[in-house]
N, C-alpha and C positions, 0 to 999 in steps of 0.2 A: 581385242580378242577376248578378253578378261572378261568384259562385263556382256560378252553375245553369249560366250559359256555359260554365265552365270544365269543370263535368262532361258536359255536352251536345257539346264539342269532343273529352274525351279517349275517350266513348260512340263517336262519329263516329269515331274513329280505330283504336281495336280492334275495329269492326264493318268497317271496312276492309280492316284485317289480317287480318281470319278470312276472310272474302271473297277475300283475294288468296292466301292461304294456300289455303285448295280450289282454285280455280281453279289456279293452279301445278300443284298433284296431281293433279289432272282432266287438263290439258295432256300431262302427261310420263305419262298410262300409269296414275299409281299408283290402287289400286283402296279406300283409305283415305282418310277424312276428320283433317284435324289439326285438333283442338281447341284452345282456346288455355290451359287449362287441362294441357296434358301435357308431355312434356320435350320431346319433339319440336318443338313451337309454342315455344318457350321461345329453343331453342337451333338453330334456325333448319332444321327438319326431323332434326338429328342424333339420335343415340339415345345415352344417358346407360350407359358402362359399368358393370359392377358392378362395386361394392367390392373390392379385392383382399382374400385373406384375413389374418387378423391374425397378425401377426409378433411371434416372442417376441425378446426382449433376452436378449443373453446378454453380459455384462458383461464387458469383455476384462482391467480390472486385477484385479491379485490381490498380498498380500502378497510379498515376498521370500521363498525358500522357505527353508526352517530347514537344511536339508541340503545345500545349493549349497556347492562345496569353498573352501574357505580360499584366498585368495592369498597370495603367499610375498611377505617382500621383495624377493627376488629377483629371482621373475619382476614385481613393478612396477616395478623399476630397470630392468630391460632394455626394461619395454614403453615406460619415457619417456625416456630416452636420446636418442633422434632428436628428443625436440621442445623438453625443459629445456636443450638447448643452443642454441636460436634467441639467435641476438645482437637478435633484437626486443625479449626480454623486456627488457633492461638490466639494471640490479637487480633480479636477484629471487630472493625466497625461500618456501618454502611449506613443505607436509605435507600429506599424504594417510593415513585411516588405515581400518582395516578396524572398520567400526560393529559387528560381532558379535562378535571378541571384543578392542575395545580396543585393538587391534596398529597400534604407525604402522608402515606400508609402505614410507614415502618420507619425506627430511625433507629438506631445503636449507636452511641457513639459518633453520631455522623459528623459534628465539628472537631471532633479528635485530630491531628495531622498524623497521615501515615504515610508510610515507605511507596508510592505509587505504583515503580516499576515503569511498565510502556504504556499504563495507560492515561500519566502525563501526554501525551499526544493526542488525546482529548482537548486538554487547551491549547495544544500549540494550532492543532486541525481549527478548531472555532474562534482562535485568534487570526487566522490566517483567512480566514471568510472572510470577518469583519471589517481586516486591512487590506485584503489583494484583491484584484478582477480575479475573477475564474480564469481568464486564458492569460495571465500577468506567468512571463517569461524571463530566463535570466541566458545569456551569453557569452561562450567562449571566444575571444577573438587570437590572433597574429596579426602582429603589426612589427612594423622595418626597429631592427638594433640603430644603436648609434654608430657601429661600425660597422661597412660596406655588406658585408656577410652574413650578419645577425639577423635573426630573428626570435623576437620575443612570442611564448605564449603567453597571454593573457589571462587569467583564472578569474570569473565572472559571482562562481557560487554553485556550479553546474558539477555534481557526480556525476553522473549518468552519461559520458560520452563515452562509447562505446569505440574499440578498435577491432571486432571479430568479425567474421565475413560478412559481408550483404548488412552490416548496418544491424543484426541479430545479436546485440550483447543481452546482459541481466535485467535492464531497465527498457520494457516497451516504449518505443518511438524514444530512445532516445536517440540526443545528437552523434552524428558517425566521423570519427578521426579522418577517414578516409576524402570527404568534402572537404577538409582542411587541406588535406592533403593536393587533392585536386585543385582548387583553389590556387594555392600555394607555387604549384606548377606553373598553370596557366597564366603564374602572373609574370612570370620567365626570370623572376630576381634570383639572382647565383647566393648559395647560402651554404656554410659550413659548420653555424655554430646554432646552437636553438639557447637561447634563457629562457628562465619560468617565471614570470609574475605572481607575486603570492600576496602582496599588499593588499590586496581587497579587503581582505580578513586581518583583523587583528587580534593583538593577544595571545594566549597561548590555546596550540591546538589539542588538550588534552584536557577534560574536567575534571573538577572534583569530586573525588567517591569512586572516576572509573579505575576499574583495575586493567592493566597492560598486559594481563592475560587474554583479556577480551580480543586484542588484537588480533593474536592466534587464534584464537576461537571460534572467530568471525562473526562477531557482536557489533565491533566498531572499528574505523581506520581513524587515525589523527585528520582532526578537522583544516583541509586546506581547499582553496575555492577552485581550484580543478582537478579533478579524478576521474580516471576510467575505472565504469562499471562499480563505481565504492570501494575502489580502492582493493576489489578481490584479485588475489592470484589466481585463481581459478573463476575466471568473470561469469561462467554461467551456475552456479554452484550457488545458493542464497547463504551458508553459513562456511562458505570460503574462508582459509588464514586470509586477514587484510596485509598491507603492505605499511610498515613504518612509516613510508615517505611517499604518498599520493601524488603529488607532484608533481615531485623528480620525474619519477616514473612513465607519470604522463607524457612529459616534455621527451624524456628519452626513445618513448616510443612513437614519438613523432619521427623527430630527429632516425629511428629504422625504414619507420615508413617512404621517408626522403631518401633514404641510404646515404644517411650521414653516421661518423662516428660517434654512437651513444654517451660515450667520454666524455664530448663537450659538448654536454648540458648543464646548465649551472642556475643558481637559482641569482637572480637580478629583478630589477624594475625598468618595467619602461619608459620612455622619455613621456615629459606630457605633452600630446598632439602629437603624438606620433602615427604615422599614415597606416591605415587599418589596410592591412595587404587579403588578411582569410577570416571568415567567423560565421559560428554554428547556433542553433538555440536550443532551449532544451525545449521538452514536452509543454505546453500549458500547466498551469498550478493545481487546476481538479483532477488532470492524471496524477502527478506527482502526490498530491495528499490523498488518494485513494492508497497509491502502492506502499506508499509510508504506514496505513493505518491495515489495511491486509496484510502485507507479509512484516510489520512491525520495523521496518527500516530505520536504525538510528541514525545513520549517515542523512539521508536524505533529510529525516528528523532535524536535524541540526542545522543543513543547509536553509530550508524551510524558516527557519527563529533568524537566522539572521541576514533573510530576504524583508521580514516583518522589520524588523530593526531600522533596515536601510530605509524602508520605505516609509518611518516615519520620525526620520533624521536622527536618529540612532547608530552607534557603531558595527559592525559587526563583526561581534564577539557572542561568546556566554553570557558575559554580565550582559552587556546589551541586547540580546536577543530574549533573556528572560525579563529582562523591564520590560520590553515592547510586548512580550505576552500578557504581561497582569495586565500589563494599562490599557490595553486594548479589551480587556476581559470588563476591568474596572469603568471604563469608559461606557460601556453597554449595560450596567445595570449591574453586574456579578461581583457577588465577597468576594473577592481573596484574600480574605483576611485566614492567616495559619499556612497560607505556603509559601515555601520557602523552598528557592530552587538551584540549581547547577547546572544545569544543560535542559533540553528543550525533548528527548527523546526519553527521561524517566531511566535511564542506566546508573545513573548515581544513586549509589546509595544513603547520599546523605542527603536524598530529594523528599518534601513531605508536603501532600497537598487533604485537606479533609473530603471526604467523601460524599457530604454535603454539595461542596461546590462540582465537582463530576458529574452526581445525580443531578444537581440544576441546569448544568450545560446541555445533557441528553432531554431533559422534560422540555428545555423550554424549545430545543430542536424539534422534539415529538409532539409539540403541541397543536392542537387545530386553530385556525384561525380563530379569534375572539377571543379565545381564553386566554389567562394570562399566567407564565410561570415566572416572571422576576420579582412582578408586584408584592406587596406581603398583599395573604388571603383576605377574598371580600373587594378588593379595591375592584373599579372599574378598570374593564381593556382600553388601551390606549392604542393608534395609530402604529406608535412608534415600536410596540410589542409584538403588533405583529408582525410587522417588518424585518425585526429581530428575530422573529421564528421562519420567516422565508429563507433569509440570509442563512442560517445555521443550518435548514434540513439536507443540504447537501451530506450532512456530517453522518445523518443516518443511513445511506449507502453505502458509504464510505466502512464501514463496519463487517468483520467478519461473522459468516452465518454458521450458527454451527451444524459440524459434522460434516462443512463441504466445503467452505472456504477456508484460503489465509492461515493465520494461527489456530482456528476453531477445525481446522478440518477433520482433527486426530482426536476431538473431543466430541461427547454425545454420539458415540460410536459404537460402546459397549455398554456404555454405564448413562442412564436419563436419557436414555434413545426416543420418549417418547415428544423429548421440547428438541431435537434435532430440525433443525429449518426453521425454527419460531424464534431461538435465542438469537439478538444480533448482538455481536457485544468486543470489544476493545480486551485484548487480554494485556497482562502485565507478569512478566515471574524475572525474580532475580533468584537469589542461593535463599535470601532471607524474603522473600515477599512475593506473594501471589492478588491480582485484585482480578475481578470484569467489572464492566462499566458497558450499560445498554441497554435494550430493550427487549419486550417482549410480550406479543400475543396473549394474554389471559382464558382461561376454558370460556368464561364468556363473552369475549372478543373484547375485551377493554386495551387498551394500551398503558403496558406498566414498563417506568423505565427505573433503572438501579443501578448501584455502585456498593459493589463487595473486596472490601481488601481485608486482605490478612496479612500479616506479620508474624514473622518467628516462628515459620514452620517452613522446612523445604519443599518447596511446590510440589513434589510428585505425593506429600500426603494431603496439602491445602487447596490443591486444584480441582478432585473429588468433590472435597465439599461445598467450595465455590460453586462449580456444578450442579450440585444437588438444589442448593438455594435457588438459583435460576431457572431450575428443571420445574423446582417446586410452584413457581411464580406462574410459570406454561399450566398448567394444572390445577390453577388455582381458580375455583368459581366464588369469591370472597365478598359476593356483594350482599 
């Protein structure tokens, strides 16, 4: 009876409206009936216009052009002279060089070692080419305790698992708690207790130089090989308080997901050969080092140095994970000679890399085939150089643009608005140290790549001028 009423009322109510609909039009003159079936009756007598016609795209980026003239050193000394002498910068040193053929332009201090900041993940990103596949993944598993009831998590090297609805945590495509969980299920074993496997990682999880304010601050969580979302209390939130104890945590909010008591979770190791009951993977490694180098991720950072480590029989720790980045840097051609490092994400302060080898990472990434940027100048290209430049230009995506991506978003906004969308560049700010590291457009289409760090100034007066110098290099017709 419910539902005859209900259509006997909405009958009653469209026979209404068609009724009140003619009547109106009868009223005012009009010499047409509106049906209720037409656009007209729809959209309250209007008439629906047509379709505009279809519009072709016409794609406004295009390559560098191969012919755009050469800048001089010259003319780039004279275009940065007004701004490399800001008493903002404090300490600084850099290089600018011309990505087509190899040429530095500008150099200050460029073998100096300075305080990096984040944009050490310039070498972790281009040591991470050099050793992993692009879709090279790492894994969370469960697998059975030693006693009837257990189960162990596994911790592989993975932040990024996410526990919030529909698989939508802070980290895109990552792995979802809830597959575990299902899993887990399905597998019909009775379970009251969860451990957390943390062995993967060794060492301590805590660098040298970080400060444990950072934790609160949501800079970094202690480095352990399983966390949800990095270890944020707030997992959608990018500068989230992290959590002390990653881990745990993880394991605990398994252990709810099950509706097990939280309590017993405890940190153990799993048996070896122990029967792999549930396991997740993370994203491929070119997502992963894209979102580490946009929104500036130390966590991921870190996990990232000592994926490199493992995979070329190395520990994974700090110390081992920054071996595995020089040697991997060293192995391809690149100085490293003057850095000296603590973690793989550039938060230590007591990190120093010269700005030299920065600029040569992005040149030889930005390079066109045949030319050579590891060579010293003059030498012929080699096979193997340009190889090296394939290998690496992933790294140039990977890069915030300013004024619309990542860390660059909030810059070239008010101030050098006019290199907004040309500067691509890697930022770095600690309390003591501001750098960029990148590229950029020239007024007369050349490709210039650079590396600007400062020291001993607090970023909100060293960032300006960093800016400026970059701003300068977009504007600069130097040949």
């Amino acid at each position: 009876m419910g539902g005859l009423a209900a259509r006997r009322r909405r009958n009653l109510w469209i026979g209404l409206g068609t009724t009140l609909a003619v009547l109106l039009a009868a009223g005012a003159g009009v010499l047409f009936t509106v049906k209720p079936w037409t656009d007209e009756f729809r959209h309250g007598g209007l008439t629906t216009a047509a379709p505009p016609a279809p519009v072709r795209p016409f794609p406004q980026v295009a390559p560098a052009p191969s012919n755009a003239p050469a800048p001089s050193p010259a003319g780039v000394a004279a275009a940065l002279a007004p701004v490399i002498g800001n008493p903002d910068l404090g300490a600084f040193a850099g290089q600018v060089t011309d990505a087509d053929s190899a040429t530095v332009l500008w150099s200050g201090d460029a073998n100096k070692a300075m305080i990096p900041s984040s944009t050490a993940k310039i070498l972790l990103t281009a040591a991470a080419l050099l050793t992993l596949p692009a879709d090279h993944r790492v894994s969370t598993k469960v697998v059975a305790g030693n006693a009837p009831n257990e189960l162990v998590l596994v911790g592989g090297g993975d932040p990024t698992l996410t526990a919030e609805p529909e698989g939508k945590g802070y980290y895109p495509n990552g792995p979802r708690l809830s597959d575990l969980v299902t899993q887990i299920k399905n597998s019909g074993r009775a379970v009251d207790t969860i451990l957390v496997d943390t062995s993967a990682y060794t060492g301590p999880n805590f660098a040298k130089g970080w400060d444990p304010v950072d934790i609160r601050d949501g800079s970094i969580a202690p480095i352990e090989p399983v966390m949800i979302d990095g270890g944020r209390l707030q997992p959608l939130v990018e500068y989230s308080p992290r959590t002390t104890t990653p881990a745990l945590d993880a394991g605990r909010r398994l252990a709810i997901e099950l509706g097990l008591d939280p309590a017993r979770v405890r940190i153990a190791t799993a048996a070896p050969g122990a029967a792999e009951v549930a396991s997740v993977r993370s994203a491929p490694l070119r997502d992963r080092l894209r979102d580490l180098m946009v929104y500036s991720d130390n966590v991921l950072a870190e996990t990232v140095g000592r994926e490199i480590s493992v995979a070329t029989g190395g520990p994974a720790s700090f110390d081992g994970a920054v071996a595995a980045v020089n040697a991997a840097l060293a192995k391809a051609g690149f100085d490293v000679a003057g850095v000296s490092m603590h973690d793989n994400s550039g938060l230590s302060v007591d990190d120093r890399i010269p700005p030299r080898l920065l600029d040569r990472i992005v040149a030889t990434a930005a390079k066109p085939n045949g030319a050579t940027a590891v060579q010293p100048t003059g030498t012929k290209a080699r096979p193997e150089n340009d190889r090296l430049a394939t290998t690496l230009a992933p790294l140039l995506d990977d890069l915030p643009v300013a004024g619309a991506t990542g860390s660059l978003s909030s810059r070239y906004v008010l101030r050098d608005r006019a290199a907004a969308g040309w500067v691509r560049a890697k930022t770095g700010t600690l309390s003591v140290s501001s750098a960029l590291v990148g590229y950029v457009l020239d007024a007369d289409g050349r490709v210039l790549t650079f590396a600007l760090m400062s020291n001993d100034r607090p970023p909100e007066v060293s960032r300006p001028a960093l800016d400026a110098i970059a701003g300068t290099l977009r504007n600069c017709g130097c040949s």
